[in-house]
C-alpha positions as a printed Julia matrix, in Angstrom:
283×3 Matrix{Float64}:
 77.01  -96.19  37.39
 79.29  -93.55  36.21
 78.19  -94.21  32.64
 74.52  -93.71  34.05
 75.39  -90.32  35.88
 77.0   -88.95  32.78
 73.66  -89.8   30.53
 71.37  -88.29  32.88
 73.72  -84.98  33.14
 74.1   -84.48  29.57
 70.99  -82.75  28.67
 71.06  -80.61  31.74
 74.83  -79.55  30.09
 72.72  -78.93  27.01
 70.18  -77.02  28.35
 72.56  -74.57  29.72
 74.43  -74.43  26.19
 71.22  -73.23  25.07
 70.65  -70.72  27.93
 73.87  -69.46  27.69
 73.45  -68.93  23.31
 70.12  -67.23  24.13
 71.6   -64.94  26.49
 74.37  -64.13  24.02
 71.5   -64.1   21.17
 69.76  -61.17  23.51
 72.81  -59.64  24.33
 73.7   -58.7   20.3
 69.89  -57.55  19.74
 69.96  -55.06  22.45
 73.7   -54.09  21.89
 72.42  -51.4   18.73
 69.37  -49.74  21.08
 72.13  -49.22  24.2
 74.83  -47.99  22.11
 72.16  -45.41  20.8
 71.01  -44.38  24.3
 74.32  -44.54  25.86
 75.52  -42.04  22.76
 72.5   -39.94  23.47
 73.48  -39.09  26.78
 77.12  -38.23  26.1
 77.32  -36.58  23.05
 75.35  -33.66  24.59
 77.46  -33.41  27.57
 80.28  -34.13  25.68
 79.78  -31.18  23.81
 78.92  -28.86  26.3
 82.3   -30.08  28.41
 84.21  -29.21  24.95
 82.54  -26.3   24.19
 83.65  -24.73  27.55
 87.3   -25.58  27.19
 87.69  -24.44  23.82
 85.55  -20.65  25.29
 88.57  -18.73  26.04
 86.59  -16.84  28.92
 85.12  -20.18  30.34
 87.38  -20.07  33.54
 87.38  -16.72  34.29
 83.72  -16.89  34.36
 83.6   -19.14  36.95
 85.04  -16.72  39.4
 81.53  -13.93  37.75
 79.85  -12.88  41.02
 76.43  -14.61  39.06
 78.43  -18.03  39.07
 79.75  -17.36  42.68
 76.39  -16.26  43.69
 74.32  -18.66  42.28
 76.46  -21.5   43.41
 76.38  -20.52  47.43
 72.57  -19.86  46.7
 72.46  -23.86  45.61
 74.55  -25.24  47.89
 73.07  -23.11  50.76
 69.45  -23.86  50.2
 70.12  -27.89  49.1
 71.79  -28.86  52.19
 69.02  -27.37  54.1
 66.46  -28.68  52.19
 67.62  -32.07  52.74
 67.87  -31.36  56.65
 64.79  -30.48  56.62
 63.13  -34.01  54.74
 65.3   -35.75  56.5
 63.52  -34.07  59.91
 60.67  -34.68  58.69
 60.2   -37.18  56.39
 62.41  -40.05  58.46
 58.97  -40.1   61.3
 56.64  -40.33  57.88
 59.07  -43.0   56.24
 59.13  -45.28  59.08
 55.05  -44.98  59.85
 54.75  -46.19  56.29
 57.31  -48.57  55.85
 56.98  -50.2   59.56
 53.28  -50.15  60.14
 49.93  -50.77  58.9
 47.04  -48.13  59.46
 43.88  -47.18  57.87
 44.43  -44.83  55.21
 47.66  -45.49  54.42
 47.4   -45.9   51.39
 45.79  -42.33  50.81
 48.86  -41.11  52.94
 51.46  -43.03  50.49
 49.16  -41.36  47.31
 49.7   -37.68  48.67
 53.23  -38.38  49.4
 53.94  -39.54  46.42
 52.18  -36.64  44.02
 54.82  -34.65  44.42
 56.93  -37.08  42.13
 54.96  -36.72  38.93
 53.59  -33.44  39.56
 54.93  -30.43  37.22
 57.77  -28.25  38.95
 55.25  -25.16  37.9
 52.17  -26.41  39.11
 53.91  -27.24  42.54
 54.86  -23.65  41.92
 51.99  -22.03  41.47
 50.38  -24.39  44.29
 52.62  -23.19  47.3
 52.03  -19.64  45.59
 48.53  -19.74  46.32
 48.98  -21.51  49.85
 51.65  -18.93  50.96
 51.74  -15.99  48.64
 50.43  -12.63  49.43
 46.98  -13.33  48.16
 47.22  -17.16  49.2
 45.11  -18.92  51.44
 47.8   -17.86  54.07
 49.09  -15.13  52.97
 47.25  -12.55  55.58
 47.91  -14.67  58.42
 51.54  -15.02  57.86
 51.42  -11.4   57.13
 50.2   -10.6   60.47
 52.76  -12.42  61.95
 55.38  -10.06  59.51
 56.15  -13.35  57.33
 56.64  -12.99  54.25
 57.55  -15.99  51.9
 57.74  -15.63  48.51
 60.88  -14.03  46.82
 62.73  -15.04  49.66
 65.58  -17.69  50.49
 63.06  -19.61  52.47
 60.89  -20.25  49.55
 63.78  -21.7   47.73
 63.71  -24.08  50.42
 59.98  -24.63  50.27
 60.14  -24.83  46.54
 63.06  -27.58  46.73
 61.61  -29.56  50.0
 58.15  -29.81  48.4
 59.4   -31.1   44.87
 62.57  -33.44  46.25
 61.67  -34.66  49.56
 59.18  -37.42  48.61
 62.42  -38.58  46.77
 63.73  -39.24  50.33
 60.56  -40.41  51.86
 60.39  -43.28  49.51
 64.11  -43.93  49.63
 63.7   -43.92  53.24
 60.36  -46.18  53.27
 61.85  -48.91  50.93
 64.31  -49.1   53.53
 62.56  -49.33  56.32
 60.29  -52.32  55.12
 63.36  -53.99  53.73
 64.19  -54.96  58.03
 62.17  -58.21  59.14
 60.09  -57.39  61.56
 61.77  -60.89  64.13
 64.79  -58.24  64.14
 62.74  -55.42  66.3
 61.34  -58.24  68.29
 64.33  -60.19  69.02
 65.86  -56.85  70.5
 62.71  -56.13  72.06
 63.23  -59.41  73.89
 66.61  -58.61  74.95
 65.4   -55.55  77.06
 65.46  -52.29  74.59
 63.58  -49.61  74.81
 61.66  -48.32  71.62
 64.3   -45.31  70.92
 67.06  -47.9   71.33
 65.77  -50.45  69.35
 65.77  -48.05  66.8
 68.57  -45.99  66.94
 70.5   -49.44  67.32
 68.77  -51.83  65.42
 66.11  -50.47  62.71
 68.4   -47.51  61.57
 71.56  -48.6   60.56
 69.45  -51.98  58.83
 67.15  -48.68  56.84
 70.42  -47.59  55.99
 71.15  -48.23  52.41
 67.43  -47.22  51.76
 68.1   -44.04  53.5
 71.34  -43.27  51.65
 69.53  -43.63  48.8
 66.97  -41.31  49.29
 69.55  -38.82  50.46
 71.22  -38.92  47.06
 67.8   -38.9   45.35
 66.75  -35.99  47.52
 69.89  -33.79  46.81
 69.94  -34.32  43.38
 66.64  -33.32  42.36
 66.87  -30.46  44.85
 70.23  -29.59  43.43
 68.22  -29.36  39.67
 64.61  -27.7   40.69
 63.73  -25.27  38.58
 59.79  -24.58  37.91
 58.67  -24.15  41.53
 61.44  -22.31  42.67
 61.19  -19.97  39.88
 57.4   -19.45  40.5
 57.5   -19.21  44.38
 61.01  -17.66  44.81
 61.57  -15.64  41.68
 64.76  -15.36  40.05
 66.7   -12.56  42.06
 70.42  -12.68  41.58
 72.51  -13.39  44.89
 68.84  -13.57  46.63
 66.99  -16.99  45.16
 68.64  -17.3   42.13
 70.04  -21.01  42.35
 72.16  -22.13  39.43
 69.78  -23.37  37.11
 68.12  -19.74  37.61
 71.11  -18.5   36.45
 71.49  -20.34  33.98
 68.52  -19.33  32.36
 69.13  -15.68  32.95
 73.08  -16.02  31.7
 72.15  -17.77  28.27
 70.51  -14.2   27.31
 73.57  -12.26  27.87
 76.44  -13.83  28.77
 77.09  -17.54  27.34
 80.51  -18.26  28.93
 78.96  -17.81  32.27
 75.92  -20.19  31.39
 78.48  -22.85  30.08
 80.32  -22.34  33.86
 77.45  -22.66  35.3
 76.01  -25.75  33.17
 79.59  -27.36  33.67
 79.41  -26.8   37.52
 76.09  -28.55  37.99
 77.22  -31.72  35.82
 80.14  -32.01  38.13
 77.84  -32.06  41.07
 75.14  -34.5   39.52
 78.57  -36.85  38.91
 79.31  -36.29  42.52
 76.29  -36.92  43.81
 76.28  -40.21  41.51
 79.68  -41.26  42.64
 79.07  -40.92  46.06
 76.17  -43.09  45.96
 77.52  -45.74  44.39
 80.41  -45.52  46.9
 77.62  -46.21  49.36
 76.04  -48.98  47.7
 79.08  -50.37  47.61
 79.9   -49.78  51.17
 76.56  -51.67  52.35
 77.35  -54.3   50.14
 80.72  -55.36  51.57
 79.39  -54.56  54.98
C-alpha cells in the first residue's frame, strides 16, 4: 500500500519541481527589466536628495518665506480638500458600490473622467464654469463671489482633480462587504444609520483608507488646474509645486527645498498607507 501511495505521489512531487524551476526561470528573465525600473526611479531622486545636501544654502532655504509660504498654502488647502471628498464623495461611493440603479454606469463614467483628464483642461474647464466670464461667473458675482485667484479655487482645483481618487477607493470598498452582513444586522433590529455606522463602515474601511491616501497624494501634487483656476500668487494660491516652478527661475536652493519637502511627504503619505494595510490585515 505504502509502495502504491508513494508511486501515485511522485509525479505530483515532479510537477511541482517543475513549477517551482519555472517560477525561478521567470524570476531571472524579469530580474534585468526591474532592476532597470527600480534604478529609474531612484537615481533621479537620489540625485536631487544629494544635490541638496551638498547646496550649502539648502537648509537655510527651507526657513525662505516662499518655502514657508508655499508649504502652509499645501498643507492648508490638501487637508481641506480631502474633507471636503470625503463629505461628499462617501454618499456617492456607497450609492455606487452598494446599489444598483439605472444609469449608473453613466454616473461611474463622469466620476471617473476626472482620472484621465489633463490637470489643464480640468483647469480651463472650472475656469469657464466659475470664472468671471464663465457660465457662472455673473451670478456668483452678484452674490460678491469671486473664485478664481483665490484660496478656494485651490480647493476646487485639487477636489475636482483628486477626489474621484477617493470615490473609487471608497467604492471598491464598499462592494468588497457581502451584502448577508447588512441583512444579518438588519435582522437583529438596526436602524439604517446604525447598520452603517456599525457594520458597513468599518468593513469599507481599508477601501476608504485607501482612497484617503490616493486622494491626498494627488491633491498634495496638482499642478495644471490649480495653476489655471487659482494662479500662482505667492503666500495666496501658490502651493509648493507652484513654487517650485516659480523658484527654479531665480532661486535654485529654494526649488531643491521645496522639491525635497514634497518627496518627504509623498514617502509619508506612502508609509502611512502601508501602515494601514497592514493594520487591516492583522485585524
Amino acid at each position: 500500500m505504502e509502495q502504491v501511495i508513494r508511486e501515485e505521489s511522485l509525479p505530483q512531487v515532479r510537477a511541482r519541481e517543475c513549477v517551482r524551476g519555472r517560477r525561478d526561470e521567470t524570476a531571472r528573465l524579469c530580474a534585468v527589466p526591474s532592476a532597470l525600473l527600480v534604478l529609474f526611479i531612484l537615481i533621479p531622486l537620489a540625485a536631487l536628495v544629494w544635490r541638496a545636501m551638498v547646496d550649502p544654502a539648502f537648509w537655510p532655504s527651507m526657513t525662505k518665506p516662499v518655502v514657508v509660504e508655499a508649504l502652509w498654502v499645501t498643507l492648508i488647502t490638501s487637508v481641506t480638500t480631502l474633507l471636503v471628498s470625503l463629505a461628499i464623495g462617501t454618499p456617492l461611493a456607497y450609492l455606487l458600490g452598494r446599489r444598483q440603479f439605472p444609469g449608473k454606469w453613466l454616473l461611474e463614467t463622469i466620476t471617473d473622467i476626472p482620472l484621465v483628464l489633463p490637470p489643464v483642461t480640468a483647469g480651463v474647464a472650472l475656469l469657464m464654469a466659475f470664472g468671471r466670464r464663465g457660465v457662472l461667473g455673473p451670478q456668483l458675482e452678484v452674490l460678491g463671489i469671486e473664485l478664481p485667484f483665490s484660496m478656494p479655487a485651490v480647493v476646487m482645483a485639487q477636489a475636482f482633480v483628486a477626489g474621484s481618487f477617493y470615490v473609487r477607493g471608497a467604492k471598491l470598498g464598499f462592494a468588497s462587504i457581502p451584502l448577508e452582513v447588512e441583512e444579518a444586522a438588519a435582522i437583529d433590529g438596526a436602524s439604517v444609520l446604525e447598520s452603517f455606522w456599525h457594520v458597513t463602515l468599518p468593513l469599507a474601511l481599508p477601501g476608504i483608507a485607501s482612497g484617503i491616501v490616493l486622494c491626498l497624494a494627488r491633491a498634495v501634487s496638482e499642478f495644471g488646474a490649480t495653476l489655471m483656476f487659482a494662479g500662482n500668487l505667492a503666500g495666496r494660491t501658490q502651493t509648493m509645486s507652484l513654487a517650485i516652478m516659480a523658484a527654479l527661475e531665480s532661486d535654485l536652493s529654494a526649488a531643491l527645498a521645496l522639491a525635497v519637502l514634497l518627496a518627504v511627504l509623498a514617502a509619508l503619505v506612502l508609509i502611512m498607507s502601508r501602515l494601514l494595510a497592514q493594520h487591516w490585515i492583522d485585524s
